[in-house]
C-alpha positions in Angstrom: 19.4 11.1 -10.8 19.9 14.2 -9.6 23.5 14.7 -10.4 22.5 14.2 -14.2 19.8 16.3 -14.0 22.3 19.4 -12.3 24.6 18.4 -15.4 21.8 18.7 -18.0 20.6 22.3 -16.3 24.6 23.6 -16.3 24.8 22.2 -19.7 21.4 24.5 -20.6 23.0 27.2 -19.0 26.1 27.0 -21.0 23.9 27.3 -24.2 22.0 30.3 -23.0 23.8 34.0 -24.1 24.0 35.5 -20.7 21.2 38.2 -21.3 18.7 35.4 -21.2 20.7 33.6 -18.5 20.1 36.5 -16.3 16.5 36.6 -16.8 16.1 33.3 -16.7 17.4 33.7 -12.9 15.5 36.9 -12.2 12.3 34.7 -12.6 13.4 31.5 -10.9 14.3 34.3 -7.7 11.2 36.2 -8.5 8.3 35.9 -6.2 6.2 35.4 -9.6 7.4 31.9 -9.7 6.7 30.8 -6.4 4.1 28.8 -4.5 3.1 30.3 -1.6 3.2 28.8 1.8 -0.9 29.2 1.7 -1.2 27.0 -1.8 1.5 24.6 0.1 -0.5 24.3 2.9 -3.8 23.7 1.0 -2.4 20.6 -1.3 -0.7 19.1 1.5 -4.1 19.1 3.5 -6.0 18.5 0.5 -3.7 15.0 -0.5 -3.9 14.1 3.7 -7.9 14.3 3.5 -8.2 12.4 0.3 -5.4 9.8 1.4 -7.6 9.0 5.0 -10.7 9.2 2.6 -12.1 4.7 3.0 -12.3 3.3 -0.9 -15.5 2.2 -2.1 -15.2 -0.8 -4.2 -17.6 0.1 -7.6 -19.8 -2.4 -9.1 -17.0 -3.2 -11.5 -14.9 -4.8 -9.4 -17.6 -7.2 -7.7 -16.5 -10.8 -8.9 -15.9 -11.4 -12.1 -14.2 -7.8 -12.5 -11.2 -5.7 -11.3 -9.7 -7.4 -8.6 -8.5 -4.4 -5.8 -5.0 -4.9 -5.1 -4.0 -4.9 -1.0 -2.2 -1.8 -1.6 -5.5 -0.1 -2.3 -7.4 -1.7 0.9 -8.3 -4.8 -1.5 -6.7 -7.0 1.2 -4.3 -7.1 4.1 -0.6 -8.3 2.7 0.3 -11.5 4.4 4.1 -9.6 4.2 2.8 -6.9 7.5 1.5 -10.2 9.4 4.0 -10.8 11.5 4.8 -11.0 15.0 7.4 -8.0 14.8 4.9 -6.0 13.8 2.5 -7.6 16.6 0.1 -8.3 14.5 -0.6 -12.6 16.0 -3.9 -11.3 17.7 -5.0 -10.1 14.4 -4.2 -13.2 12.9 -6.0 -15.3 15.3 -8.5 -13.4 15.2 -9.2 -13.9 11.7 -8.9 -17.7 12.1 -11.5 -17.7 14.7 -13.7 -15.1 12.4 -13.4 -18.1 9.4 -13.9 -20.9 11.9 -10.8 -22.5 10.7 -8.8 -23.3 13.9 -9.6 -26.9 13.8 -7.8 -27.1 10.7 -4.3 -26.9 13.1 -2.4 -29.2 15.2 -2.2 -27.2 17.6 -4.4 -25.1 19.8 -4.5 -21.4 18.7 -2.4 -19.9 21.5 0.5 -22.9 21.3 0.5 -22.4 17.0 3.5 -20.6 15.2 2.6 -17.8 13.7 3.7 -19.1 10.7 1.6 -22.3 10.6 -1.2 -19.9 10.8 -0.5 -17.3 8.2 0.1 -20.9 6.0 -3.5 -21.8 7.1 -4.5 -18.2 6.3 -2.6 -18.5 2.6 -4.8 -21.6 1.2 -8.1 -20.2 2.8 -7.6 -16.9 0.6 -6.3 -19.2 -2.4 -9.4 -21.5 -1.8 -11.6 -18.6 -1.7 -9.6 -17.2 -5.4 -10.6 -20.3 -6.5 -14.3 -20.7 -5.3 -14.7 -17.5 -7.2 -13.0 -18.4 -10.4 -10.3 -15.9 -9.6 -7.4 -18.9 -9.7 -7.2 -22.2 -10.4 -6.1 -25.0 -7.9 -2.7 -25.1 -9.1 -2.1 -21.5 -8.5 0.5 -20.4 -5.8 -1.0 -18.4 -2.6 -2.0 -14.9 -3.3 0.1 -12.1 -1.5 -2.7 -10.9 0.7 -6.0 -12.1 2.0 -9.6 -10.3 2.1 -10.3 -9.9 6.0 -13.5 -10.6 7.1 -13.0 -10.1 11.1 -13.0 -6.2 12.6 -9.5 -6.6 13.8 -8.1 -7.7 11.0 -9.5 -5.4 9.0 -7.9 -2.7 11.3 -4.8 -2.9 10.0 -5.8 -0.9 6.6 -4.4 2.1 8.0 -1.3 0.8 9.3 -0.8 -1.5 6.2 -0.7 1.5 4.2 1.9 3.3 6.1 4.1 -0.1 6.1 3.7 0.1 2.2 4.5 3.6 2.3 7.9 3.3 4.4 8.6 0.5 2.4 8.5 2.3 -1.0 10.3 5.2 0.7 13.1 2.9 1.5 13.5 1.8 -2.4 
């Protein structure tokens, strides 16, 4: 991207007589044409605030309406839950939050992590379909709403996972 881009301004360049050229240049080097470490400062605080700002969810988007994806605190990505990312207390802890441990084989400490993030899957597809989001059919969403405090913890950290995984795109 940025090779073509370099070819496209030298190819500009080429084009220009070399009176303009020169100007052109005086401006770019000018301090007319640049941002000052102050206005720098000021965005990058003002994007931090706004990004640690909490989303309200508007009236529109109450059931029957938008549904709020995960990567805008609509729900926690079953993706981050994983035991790497120590993240099986949080898991549990939902389970026990939804009263939905007897629904294992096992008891809650012995259970895979997996078995439980399965368990977790069809709860949040059941609930999809209690609110005539999905049907039956439909395969597990990607994320579930979290109704216990630890679970819903992990907002901030989800969104830095999200972050460092677009970065790595």
């Amino acid at each position: 991207f940025v090779d073509k881009f370099a070819r496209s301004v030298e190819e500009a360049a080429k084009n220009m007589d070399e009176v303009k050229r020169n100007e052109l240049y005086a401006f770019i080097g000018s301090e007319q044409s640049r941002q000052s470490t102050k206005d720098k400062k000021e965005l990058v605080n003002k994007v931090k605030t706004g990004a640690k700002k909490t989303r309200n969810v508007t009236k529109s988007e109450f059931v029957g309406g938008v549904e709020v994806t995960a990567e805008m605190d609509g729900g926690i990505l079953f993706s981050i839950l994983t035991k790497k990312n120590g993240h099986e207390e949080h898991v549990d802890a939902e389970i026990v939050e939804r009263k939905i441990e007897s629904k294992l084989s096992k008891p809650l400490a012995d259970e895979a992590i997996g078995k439980k993030l399965e368990l977790l899957k069809s709860e949040a597809l059941l609930e999809k379909v209690e609110a005539k989001r999905a049907a039956p059919g439909d395969k597990p969403p990607n994320c579930i709403i979290p109704r216990s405090a630890k679970m819903k913890s992990l907002y901030p950290k989800q969104r830095e996972l999200v972050a460092e995984r677009r970065a790595r795109k």
